[in-house]
DOGU-846724 format. One record per residue (C-alpha): x, y, z; residue in three letters. Coordinates in nm, 4 decimals, always signed. Each point is the difference from the previous one (the first is absolute). Layout:
DOGU-846724
{{X; Y; Z}; "ALA"}
...
END
This chain:
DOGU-846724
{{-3.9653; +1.6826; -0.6296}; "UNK"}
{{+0.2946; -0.2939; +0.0543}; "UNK"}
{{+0.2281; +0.2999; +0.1193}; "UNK"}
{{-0.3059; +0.0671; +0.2588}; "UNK"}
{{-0.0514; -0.3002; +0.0983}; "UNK"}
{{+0.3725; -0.0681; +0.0349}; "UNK"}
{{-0.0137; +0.2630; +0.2119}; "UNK"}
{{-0.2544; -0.0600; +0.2254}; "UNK"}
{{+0.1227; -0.3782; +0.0877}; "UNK"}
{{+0.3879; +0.1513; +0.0234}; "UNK"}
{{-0.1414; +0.2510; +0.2856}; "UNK"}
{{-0.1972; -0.2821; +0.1792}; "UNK"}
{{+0.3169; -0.2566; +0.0280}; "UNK"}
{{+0.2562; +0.2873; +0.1341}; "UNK"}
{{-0.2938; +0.0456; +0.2391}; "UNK"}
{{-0.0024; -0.3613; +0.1032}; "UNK"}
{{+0.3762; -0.0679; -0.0088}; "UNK"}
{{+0.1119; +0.3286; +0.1640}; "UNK"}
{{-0.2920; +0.1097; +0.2224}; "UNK"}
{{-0.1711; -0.3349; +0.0838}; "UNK"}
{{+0.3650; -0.1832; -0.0189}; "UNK"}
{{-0.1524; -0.2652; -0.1586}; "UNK"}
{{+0.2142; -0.3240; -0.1549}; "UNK"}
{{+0.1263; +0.0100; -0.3877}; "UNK"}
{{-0.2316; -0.3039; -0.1056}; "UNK"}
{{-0.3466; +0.2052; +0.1845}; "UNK"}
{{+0.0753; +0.2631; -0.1934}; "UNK"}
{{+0.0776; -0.1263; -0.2982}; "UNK"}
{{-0.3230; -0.2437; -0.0076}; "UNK"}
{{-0.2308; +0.3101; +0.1481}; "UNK"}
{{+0.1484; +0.2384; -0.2727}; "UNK"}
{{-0.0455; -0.2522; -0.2733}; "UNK"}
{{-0.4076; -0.0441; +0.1619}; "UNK"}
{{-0.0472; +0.3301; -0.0168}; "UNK"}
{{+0.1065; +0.0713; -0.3566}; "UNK"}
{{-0.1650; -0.2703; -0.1128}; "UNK"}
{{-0.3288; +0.1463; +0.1498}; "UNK"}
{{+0.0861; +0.3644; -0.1009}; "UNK"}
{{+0.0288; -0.1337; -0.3875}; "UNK"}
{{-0.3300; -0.2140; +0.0603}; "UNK"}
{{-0.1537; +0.3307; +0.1718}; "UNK"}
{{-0.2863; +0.2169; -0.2206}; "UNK"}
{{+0.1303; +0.3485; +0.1154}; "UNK"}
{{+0.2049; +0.1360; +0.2411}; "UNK"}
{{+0.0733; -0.1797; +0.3767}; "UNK"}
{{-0.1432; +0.3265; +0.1765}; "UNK"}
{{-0.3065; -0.0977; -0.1397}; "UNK"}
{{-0.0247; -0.3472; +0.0650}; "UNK"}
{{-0.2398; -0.1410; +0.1442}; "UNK"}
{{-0.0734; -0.3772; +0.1916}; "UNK"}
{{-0.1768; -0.1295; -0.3104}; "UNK"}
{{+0.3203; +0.0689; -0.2285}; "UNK"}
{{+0.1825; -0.1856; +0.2790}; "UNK"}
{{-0.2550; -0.3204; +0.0250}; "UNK"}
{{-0.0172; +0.0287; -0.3877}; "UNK"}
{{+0.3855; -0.0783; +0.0040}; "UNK"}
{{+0.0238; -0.2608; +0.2517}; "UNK"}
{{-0.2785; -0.1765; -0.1994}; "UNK"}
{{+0.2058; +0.0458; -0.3359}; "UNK"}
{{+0.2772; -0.1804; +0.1297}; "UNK"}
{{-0.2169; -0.2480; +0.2088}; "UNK"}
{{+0.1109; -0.2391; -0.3043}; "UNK"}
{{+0.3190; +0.0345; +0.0885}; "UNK"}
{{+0.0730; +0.0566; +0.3138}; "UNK"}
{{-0.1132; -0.2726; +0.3544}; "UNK"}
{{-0.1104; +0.1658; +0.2753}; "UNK"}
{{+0.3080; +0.0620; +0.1776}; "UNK"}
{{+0.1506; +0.2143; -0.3116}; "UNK"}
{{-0.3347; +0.1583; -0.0378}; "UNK"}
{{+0.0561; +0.1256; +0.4014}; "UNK"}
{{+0.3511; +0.0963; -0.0998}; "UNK"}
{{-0.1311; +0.2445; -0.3033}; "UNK"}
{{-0.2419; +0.1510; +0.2491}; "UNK"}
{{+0.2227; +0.0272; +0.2597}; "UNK"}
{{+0.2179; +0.2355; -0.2257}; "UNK"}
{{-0.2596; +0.2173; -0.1352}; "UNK"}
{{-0.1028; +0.0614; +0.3078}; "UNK"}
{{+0.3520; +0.1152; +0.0796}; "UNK"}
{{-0.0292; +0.1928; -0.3001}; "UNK"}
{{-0.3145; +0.1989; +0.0907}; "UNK"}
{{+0.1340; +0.0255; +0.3605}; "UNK"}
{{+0.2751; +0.1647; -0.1377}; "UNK"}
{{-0.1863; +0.2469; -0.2373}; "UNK"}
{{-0.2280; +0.0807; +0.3072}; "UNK"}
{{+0.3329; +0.0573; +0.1631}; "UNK"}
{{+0.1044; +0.2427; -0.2899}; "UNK"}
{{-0.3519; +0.1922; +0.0049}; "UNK"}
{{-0.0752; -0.1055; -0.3118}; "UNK"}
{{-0.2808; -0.2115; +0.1228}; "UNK"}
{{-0.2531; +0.0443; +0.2933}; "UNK"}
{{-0.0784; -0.3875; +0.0468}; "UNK"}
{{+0.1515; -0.3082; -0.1328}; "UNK"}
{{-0.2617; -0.2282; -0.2054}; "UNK"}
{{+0.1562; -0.3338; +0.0707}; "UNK"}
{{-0.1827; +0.0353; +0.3895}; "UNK"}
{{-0.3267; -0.0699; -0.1603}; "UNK"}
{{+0.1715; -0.3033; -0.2163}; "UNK"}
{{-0.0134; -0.3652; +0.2385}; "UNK"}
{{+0.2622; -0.1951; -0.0583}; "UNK"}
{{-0.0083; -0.3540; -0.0578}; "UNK"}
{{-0.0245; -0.2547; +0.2306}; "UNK"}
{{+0.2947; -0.1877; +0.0787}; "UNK"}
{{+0.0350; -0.3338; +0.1712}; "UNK"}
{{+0.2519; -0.0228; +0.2703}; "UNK"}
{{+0.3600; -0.0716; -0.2257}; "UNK"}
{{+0.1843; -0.3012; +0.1128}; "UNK"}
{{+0.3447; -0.0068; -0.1451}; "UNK"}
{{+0.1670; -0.3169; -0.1382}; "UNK"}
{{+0.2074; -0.1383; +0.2905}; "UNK"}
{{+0.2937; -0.2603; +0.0064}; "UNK"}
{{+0.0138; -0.2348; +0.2341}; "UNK"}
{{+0.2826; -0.0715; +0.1963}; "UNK"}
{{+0.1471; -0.3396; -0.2038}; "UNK"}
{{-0.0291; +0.2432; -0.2899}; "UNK"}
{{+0.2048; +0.2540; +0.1246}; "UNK"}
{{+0.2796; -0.2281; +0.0883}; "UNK"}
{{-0.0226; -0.2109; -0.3144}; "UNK"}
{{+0.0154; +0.3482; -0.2026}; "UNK"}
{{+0.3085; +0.1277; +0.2025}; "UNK"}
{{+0.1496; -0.3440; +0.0100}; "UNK"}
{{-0.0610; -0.0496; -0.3799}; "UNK"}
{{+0.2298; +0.2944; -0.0995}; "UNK"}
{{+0.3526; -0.1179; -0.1292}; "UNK"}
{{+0.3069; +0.1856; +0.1613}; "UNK"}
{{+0.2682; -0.0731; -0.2510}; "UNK"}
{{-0.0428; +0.3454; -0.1776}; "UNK"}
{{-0.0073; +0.3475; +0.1934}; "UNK"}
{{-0.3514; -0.0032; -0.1716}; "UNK"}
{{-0.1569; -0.2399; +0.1779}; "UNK"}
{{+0.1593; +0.1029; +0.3356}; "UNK"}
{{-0.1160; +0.3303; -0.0904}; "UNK"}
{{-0.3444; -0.1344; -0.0275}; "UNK"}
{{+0.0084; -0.1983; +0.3165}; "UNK"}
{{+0.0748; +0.3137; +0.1858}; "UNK"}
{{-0.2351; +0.1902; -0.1761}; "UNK"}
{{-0.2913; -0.2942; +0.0825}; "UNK"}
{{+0.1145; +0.0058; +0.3823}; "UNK"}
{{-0.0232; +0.3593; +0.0061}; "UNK"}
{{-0.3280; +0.0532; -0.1357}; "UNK"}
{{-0.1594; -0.3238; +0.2492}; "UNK"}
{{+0.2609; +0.0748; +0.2728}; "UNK"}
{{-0.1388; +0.3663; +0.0385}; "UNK"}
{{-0.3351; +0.0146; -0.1523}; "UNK"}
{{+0.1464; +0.2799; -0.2502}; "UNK"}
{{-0.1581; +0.1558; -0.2928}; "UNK"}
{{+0.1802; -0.0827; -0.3193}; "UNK"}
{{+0.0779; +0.3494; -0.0628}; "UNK"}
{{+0.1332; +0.0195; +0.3609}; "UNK"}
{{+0.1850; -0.3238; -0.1149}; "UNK"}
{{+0.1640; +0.1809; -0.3202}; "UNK"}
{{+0.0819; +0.3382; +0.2393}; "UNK"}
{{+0.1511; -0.1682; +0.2434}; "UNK"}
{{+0.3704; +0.1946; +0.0897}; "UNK"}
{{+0.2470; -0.1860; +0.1746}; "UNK"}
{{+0.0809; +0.2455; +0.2192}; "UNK"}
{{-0.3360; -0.0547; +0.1515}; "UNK"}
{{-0.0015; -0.3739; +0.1426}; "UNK"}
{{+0.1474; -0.0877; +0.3264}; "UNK"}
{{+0.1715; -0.3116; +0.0235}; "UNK"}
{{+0.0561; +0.0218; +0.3782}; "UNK"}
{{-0.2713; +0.1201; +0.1422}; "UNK"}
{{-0.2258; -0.2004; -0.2617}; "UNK"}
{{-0.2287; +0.2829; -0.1935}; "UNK"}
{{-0.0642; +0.1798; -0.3304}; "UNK"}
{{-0.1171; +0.3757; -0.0886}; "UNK"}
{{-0.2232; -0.0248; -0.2203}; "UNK"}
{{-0.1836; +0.2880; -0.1868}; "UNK"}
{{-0.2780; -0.0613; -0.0869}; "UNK"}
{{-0.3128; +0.1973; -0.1668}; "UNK"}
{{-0.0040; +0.3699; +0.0105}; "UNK"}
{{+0.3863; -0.0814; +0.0986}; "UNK"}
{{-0.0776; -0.0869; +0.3676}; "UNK"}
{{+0.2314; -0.1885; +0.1498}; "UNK"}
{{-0.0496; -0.2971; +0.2376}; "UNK"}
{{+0.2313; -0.2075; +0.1533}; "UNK"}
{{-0.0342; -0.3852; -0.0326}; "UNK"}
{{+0.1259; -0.2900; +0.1419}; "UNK"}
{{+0.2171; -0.2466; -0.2584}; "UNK"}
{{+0.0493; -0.3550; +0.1154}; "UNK"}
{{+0.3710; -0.1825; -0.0009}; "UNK"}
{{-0.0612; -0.1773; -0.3099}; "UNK"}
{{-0.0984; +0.2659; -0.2168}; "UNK"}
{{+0.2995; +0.1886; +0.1799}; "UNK"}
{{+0.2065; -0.3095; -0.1067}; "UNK"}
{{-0.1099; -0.0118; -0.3565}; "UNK"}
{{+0.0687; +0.3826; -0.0328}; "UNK"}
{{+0.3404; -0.0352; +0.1059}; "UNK"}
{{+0.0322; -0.2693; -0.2526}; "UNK"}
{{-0.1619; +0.2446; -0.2682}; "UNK"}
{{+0.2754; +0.2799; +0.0716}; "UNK"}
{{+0.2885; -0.2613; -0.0491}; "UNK"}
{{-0.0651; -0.0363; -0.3652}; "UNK"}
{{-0.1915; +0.3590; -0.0600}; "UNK"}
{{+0.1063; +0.1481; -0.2814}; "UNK"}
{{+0.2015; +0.3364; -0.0119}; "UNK"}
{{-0.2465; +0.2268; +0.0066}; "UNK"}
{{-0.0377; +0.3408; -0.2099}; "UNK"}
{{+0.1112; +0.2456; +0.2418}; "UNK"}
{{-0.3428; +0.2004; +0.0407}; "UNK"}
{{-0.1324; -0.3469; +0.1400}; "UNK"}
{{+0.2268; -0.1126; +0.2306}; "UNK"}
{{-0.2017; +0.0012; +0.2593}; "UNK"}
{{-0.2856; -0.2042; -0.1786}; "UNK"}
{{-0.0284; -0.4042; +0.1948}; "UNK"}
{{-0.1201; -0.1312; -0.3413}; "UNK"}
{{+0.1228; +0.0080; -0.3191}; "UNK"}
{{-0.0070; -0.1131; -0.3921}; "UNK"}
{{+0.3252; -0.1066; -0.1957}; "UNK"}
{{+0.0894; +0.2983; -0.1115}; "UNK"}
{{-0.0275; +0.2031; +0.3754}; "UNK"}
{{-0.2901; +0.1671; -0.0044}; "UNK"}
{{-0.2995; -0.0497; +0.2227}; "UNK"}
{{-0.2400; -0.2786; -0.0943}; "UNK"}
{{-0.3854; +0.1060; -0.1043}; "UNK"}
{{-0.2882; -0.0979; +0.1127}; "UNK"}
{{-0.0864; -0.2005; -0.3202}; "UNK"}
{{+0.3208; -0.2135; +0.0201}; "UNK"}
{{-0.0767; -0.0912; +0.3467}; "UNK"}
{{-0.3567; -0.0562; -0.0739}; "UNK"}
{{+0.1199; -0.2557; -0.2665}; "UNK"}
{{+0.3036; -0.1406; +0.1956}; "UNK"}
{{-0.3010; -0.0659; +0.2673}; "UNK"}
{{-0.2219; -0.1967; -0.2529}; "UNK"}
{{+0.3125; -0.1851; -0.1333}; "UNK"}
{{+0.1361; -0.1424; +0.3189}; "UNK"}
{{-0.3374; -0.1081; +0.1043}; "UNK"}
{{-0.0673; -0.2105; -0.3229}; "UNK"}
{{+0.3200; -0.1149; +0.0343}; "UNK"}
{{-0.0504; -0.1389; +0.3450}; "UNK"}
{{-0.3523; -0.1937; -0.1149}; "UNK"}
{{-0.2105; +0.3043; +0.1661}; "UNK"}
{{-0.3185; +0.0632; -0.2711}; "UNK"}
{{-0.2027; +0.2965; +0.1944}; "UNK"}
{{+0.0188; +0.3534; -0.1574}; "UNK"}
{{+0.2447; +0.1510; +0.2351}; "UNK"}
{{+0.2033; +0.3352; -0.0580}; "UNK"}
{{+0.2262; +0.1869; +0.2968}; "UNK"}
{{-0.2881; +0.0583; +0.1713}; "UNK"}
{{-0.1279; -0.3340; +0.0716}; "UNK"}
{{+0.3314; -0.0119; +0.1997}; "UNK"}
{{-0.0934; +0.2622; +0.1846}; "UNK"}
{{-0.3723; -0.1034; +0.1024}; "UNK"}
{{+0.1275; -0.3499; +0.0419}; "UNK"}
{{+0.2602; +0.1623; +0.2797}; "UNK"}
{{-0.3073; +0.1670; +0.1367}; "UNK"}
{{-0.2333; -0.2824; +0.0534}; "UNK"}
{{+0.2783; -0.2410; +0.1452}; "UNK"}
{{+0.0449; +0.2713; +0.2193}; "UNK"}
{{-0.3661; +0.0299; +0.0868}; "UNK"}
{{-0.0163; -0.4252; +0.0163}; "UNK"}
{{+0.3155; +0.0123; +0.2222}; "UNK"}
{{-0.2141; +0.2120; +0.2400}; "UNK"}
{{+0.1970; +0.3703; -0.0274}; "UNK"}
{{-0.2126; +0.3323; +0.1030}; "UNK"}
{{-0.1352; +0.1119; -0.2566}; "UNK"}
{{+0.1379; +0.3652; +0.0680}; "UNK"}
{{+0.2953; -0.1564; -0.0797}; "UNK"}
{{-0.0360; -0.1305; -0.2876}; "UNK"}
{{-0.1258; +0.3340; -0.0791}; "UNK"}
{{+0.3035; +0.1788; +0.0714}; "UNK"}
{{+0.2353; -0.2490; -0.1892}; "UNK"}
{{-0.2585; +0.0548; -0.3052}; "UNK"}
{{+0.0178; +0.3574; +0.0052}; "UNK"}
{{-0.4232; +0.0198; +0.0245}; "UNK"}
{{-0.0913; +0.3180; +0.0668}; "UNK"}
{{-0.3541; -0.1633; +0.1418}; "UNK"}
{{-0.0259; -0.2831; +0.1732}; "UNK"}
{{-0.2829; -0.0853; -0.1745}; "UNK"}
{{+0.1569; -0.0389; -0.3302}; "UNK"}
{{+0.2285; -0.2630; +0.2315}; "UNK"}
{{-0.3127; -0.1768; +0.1071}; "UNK"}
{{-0.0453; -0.1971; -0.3230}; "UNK"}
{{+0.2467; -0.2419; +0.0930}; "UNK"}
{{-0.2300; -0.0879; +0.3190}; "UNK"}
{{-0.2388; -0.1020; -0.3024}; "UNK"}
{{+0.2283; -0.2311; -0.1738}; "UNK"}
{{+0.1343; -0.1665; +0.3022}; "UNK"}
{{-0.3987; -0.1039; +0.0809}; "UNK"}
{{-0.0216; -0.1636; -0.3097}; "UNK"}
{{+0.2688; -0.2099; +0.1288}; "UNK"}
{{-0.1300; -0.1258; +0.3469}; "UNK"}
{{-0.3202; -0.0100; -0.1737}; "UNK"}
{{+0.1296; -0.2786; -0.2376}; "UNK"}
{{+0.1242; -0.1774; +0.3104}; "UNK"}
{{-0.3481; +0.0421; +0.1719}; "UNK"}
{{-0.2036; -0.1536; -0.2734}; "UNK"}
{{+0.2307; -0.3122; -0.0959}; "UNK"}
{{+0.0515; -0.0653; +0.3646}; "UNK"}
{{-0.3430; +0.0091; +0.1452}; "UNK"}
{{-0.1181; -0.3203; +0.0908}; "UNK"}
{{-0.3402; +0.1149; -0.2566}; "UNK"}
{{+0.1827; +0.1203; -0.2283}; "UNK"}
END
């Protein structure tokens, strides 16, 4: 029954990786989902029907918020999509499942002041720390992804004409504009870059020992610079990047572009940054009115 199951899940991520060209983490977090469900599951998946689903979901309601509850239903239905796909299935039991609903997400955002006393707060006696300066400009600079951050090649950023190739999900590329001091701190980065292993040569960012940095260590380099300069919000690489979209937005950019530079696919997923950039002429409304 493990072999089967095994099996079944091992079928589904090829499916999502080669097929649907899905990233590394969606199908590792979708293929996880669905064995999870498959081991929780009474019988076999062709049988399944939207009550085993709900009966799930409301197993791990202790668990999970609402937004992970979305995520596990999102990937079962991917599942049952694909075993429709495969004929092994005539109709996929998650359409008759609602999901739940979600308020509109508002990321944590830095504010300008922060951003500067975070970048300014990072000592550049060691080839660390100007390693992490370049990494910080980078990431609010160009509004990258840390995993864009951690793939970025050399080879790929422009110093004269002022842009970056970035590839992004499902390894589409996008080309984005990269300010002068980011430029400058990168150029101070590859003074005192170590030699690298010669299968990463090409790799902007790397540890001691040559290699490419993860995602983890820049998640924690993040957190670390930020308590270091006196910043206390729950930030991570990202917050860089929806801070660089909402100054953007504030600074009055089309929101098309912004867009682009993200690598959105929708412009609507873009449009949240409209939302948190209210909150902030809202704040001026209400303390300045004269009834306030």
């Amino acid at each position: 029954m493990f072999f089967l199951l095994n099996l079944c899940v091992d079928r589904f991520s090829y499916h999502l990786a080669i097929e649907r060209q899905l990233s590394p983490n969606t199908v590792a977090s979708y293929g996880a989902e669905v064995s999870a469900f498959l081991s929780f599951l009474q019988g076999r998946p062709e049988d399944c029907t939207s009550a085993d689903v709900e009966s799930y979901l409301a197993s791990r309601a202790g668990d999970l918020g609402k937004r992970s509850q979305a995520h596990a239903l999102s990937a079962l239905r991917s599942y049952f999509d694909f075993l429709v796909l495969e004929g092994e299935r005539k109709d996929n039991p998650c359409d008759a499942v609602d999901a739940p609903k979600l308020g509109r997400y508002l990321p944590e955002v830095l504010s300008v002041e922060e951003v500067t006393a975070i970048l300014d707060a990072v000592p550049l006696g060691t080839p660390t720390g100007v390693r992490d300066r370049a990494i910080l400009e980078v990431l609010y600079g160009c509004g990258l992804r840390v995993s864009e951050a951690c793939g970025l090649l050399i080879s790929h950023i422009d110093f004269g004409r002022f842009f970056v190739r970035v590839v992004g999900k499902g390894d589409k590329e996008r080309l984005v504009p990269i300010g002068q001091p980011a430029l400058d701190a990168l150029e101070a980065w590859f003074e005192v870059r170590p030699v690298p292993a010669t299968e990463f040569a090409d790799f902007a960012f790397l540890n001691r020992y040559g290699e490419p940095l993860s995602r983890v260590s820049v998640f924690n380099m993040v957190r670390k610079r930020a308590l270091e300069a006196g910043v206390r919000k729950s930030i991570s690489p990202h917050t860089f990047r929806h801070s660089f979209a909402t100054h953007m937005v504030e600074n009055g950019a089309d929101l098309r572009v912004v867009q682009e530079m993200l690598g959105h696919e929708s412009v609507l997923t873009t449009e949240i940054y409209t939302h948190i950039d209210s909150r902030t002429w809202q704040a001026e409304v209400l303390s300045h009115h004269p009834r306030r």
